[in-house]
N, C-alpha and C positions, 0 to 999 in steps of 0.2 A: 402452558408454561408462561407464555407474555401476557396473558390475560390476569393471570395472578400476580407477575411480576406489577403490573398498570394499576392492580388497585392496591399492593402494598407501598408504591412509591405516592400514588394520589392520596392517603390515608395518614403521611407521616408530614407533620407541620412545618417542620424543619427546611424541607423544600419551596413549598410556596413560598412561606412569609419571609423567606433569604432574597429571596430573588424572583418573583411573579415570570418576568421574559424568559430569564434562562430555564426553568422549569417548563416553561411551554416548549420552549426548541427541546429539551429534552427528551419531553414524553413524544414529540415529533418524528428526533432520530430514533428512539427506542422501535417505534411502532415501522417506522421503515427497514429497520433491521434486522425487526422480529417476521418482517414480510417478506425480506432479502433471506433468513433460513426457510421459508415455509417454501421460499422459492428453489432452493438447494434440495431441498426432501424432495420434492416433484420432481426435481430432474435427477438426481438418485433411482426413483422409483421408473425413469425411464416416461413419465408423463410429462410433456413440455409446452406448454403456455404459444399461443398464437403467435405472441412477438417473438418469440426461438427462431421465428423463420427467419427473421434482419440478421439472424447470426452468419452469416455469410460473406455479410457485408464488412469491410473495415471499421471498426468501432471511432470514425474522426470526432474529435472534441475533446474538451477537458473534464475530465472525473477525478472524485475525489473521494477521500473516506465520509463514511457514514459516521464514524465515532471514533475513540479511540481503540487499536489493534493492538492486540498482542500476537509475541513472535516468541519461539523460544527464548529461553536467557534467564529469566523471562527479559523483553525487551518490550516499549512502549512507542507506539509511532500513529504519525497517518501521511497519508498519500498522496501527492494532488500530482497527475496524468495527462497528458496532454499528447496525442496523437493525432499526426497526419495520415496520407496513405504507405510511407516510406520510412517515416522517422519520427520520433517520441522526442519529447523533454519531461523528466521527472523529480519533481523535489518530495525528498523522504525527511521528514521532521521525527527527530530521536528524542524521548520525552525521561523525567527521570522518574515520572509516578504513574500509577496506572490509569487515572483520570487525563491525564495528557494535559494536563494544567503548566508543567515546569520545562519550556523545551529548552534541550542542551545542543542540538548540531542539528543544521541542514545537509544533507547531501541531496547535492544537485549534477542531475545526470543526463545527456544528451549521446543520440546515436540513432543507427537505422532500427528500422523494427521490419520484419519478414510476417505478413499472415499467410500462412501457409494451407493446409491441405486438412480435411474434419478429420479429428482421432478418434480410435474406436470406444475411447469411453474419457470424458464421460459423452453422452449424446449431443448431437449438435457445436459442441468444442473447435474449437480450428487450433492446430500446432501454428506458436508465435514465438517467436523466437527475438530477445529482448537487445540488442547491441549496446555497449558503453563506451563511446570513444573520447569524450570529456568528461571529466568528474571536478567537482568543486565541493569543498567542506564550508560551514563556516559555523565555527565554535561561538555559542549564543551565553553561556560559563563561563567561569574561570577556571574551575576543575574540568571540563572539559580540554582548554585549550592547555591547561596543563599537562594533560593525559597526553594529547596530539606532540607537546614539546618531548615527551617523553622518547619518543619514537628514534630509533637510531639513523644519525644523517645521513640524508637521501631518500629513507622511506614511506616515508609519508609528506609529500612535498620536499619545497629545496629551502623554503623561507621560515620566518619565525614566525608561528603564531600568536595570533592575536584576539581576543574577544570582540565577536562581530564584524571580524573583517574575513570576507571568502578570499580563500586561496584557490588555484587549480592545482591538483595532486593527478593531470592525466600520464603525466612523465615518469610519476614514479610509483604510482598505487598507493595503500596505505596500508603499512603490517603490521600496522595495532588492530584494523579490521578486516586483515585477512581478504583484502580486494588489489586486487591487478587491473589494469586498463593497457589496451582494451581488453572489453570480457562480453561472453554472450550466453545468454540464460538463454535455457529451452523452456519456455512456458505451454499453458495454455489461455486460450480468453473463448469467453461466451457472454456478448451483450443479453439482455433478455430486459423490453423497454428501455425506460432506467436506468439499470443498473448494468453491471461488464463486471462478469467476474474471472478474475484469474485462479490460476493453479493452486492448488493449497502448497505450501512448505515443506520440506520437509522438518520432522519432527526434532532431527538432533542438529538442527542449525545447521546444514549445509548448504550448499547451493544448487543449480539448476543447469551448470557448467555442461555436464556430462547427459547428451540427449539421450541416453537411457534410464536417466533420470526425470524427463519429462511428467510432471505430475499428473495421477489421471482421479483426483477428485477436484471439486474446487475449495477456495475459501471464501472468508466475507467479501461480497462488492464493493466494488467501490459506485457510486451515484452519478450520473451527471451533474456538473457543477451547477447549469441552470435549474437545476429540479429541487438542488438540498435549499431546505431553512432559512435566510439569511439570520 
């Protein structure tokens, strides 16, 4: 499947001659991403790559998305991760197109993080369990920071929005997005070299709130920040 996708995108002119660099980092993250599924099938099939063993370890450093994500909504974003042995900081960038070309909101997230105990699938996994105890927006729109005023006073911050300026919403959550703080997602994480991949989603947009909802497949990795492209 990436093989054919690499010579339908190398074939079509449109890419090169727009842009020679960004077509390189392209076919770049393609090829990483198409390497981060072949790496998912294998651990599906219960066969796990030498470096599965580091999964034990606390994933410390900053990771980031390979490309742009889709989430239900559908919704557009990427990732950039940053974990110690105790505590995370995370900024989630909200996009309005599927290429992740037009970003509309940061959410920016800090709190402890628990690596816990290997779950029974998928293999090699460890239960992580995600804390939020600061939350910050910052509306990069005008329709966005519009959307945010929309909100009824008190629930999504205390102030008035503004385009490009972060607010802290940890006092009052935000019920245009359906987030409370604090909050704690029961995940999973599996480094594997490279890449750390977390839990997949669930599929009708919910959360992670409820640990019997702990997910037991994963989804796309995120990269170590030294490793991807510049």
């Amino acid at each position: 499947m990436c093989q054919g996708y690499y010579q339908i995108v190398e074939q079509s002119p449109g890419n090169k001659s727009s842009d020679e660099e960004r077509f390189e980092e392209s076919m770049s993250n393609l090829r990483r991403l198409c390497f981060a599924v072949l790496v998912l099938a294998v651990v599906a099939i219960g066969i796990l790559p030498a470096a599965a063993q580091e999964a034990q370890e606390a994933p410390v450093g900053q990771w980031v998305s390979i490309t742009c994500e889709l989430r239900p909504g559908p919704q557009y974003l990427t990732r950039d991760f940053t974990f110690a042995e105790d505590s995370w900081v995370g900024d989630i960038i909200i996009y309005a197109d599927p290429a992740c070309t037009i970003p509309t909101i940061v959410l920016h997230i800090e709190g402890p993080i628990l690596f816990g105990e290997p779950v029974e699938a998928p293999a090699m996994a460890r239960a992580t369990d995600f804390s939020g105890e600061r939350v910050t927006f910052t509306p990069l729109v005008d329709d966005m920071t519009g959307f945010l005023n929309s909100a009824e006073a008190g629930t999504c911050g205390t102030e008035v929005w503004v385009t490009e300026t972060e607010l802290d919403i940890s006092a009052t959550g935000c019920s245009l997005f359906g987030l409370e703080v604090p909050f704690t997602e029961h995940d999973i994480t599996l480094p594997i070299g490279d890449f750390l991949f977390a839990g997949a989603r669930p599929l009708d947009g919910s959360g992670l709130e409820d640990p019997v909802n702990r997910p037991t497949a994963l989804q796309v990795p995120l990269i170590r920040a030294e490793a991807r492209p510049s």
